[in-house]
N, C-alpha and C positions, 0 to 999 in steps of 0.2 A: 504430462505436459511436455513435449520435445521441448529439450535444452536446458530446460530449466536446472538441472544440477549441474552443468559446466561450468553457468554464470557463479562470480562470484557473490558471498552475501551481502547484503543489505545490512546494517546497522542497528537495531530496536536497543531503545532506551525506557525503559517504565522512567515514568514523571510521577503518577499517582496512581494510585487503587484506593478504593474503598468499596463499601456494601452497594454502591450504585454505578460507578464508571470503573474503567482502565484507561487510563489516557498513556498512549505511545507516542515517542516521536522517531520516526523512520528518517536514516541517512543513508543513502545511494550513491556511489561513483557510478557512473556512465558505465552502464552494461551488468551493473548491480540487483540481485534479485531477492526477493521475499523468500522466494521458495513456496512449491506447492503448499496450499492451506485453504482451511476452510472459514470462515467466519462463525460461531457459536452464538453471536449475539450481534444483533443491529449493532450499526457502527456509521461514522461520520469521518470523514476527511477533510483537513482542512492545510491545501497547500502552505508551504514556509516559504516557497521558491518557484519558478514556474517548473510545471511538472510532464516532462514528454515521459507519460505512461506506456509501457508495451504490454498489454494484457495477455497474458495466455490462461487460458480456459478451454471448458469440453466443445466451443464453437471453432475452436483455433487460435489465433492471433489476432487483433485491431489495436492501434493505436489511436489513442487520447491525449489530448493536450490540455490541458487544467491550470490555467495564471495563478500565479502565488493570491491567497486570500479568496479564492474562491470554492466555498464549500458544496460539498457532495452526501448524500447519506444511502445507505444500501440497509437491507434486511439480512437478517440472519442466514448461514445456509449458501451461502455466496462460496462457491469454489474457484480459486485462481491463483495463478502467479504474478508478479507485479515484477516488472522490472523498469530501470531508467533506460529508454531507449532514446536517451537526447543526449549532446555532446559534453552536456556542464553536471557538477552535480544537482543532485535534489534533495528537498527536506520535505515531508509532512506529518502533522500531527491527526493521531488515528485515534478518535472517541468510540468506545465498546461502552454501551449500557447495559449492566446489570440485570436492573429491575425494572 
């Protein structure tokens, strides 16, 4: 994914695990990135902040806009990098299911 290692990282904090979720919560300064990854298991987003996402992926580039509290969910198998491409910080919390 171009750039994506220049950016600096992103934040992840575990909140919980068990036999059924991993619940993350992702912190971003502006221009902050996940780094290339894949997703192993469905997962749910759930902004803390509004969120100016800069996607990069095998398509290229697009950006998303996502208002704090407004949930998203994706399938397993998802390849991308996630960065803050807004002025302010961002937070969201990232549900991965188990089973």
């Amino acid at each position: 994914m171009p750039g994506y290692s220049a950016r600096p990282p992103a934040t992840s904090t575990l909140l919980q695990e068990d036999a059924q979720v991993r619940i993350m919560r992702w912190d971003f300064e502006p221009g902050a990135a996940t780094g290339h990854h894949v997703h192993g298991m469905d997962y749910v987003v759930v902004p803390l902040t509004d969120c100016h996402f800069l996607i990069e992926d095998a398509e290229g580039e697009r950006r998303v806009f996502t208002p704090a509290g407004e949930s998203y969910r994706r399938p397993a198998g998802i390849a991308h990098n996630v960065v803050n491409g807004g002025e302010a910080p961002m937070a969201f919390i990232e549900i991965e299911y188990k089973a």
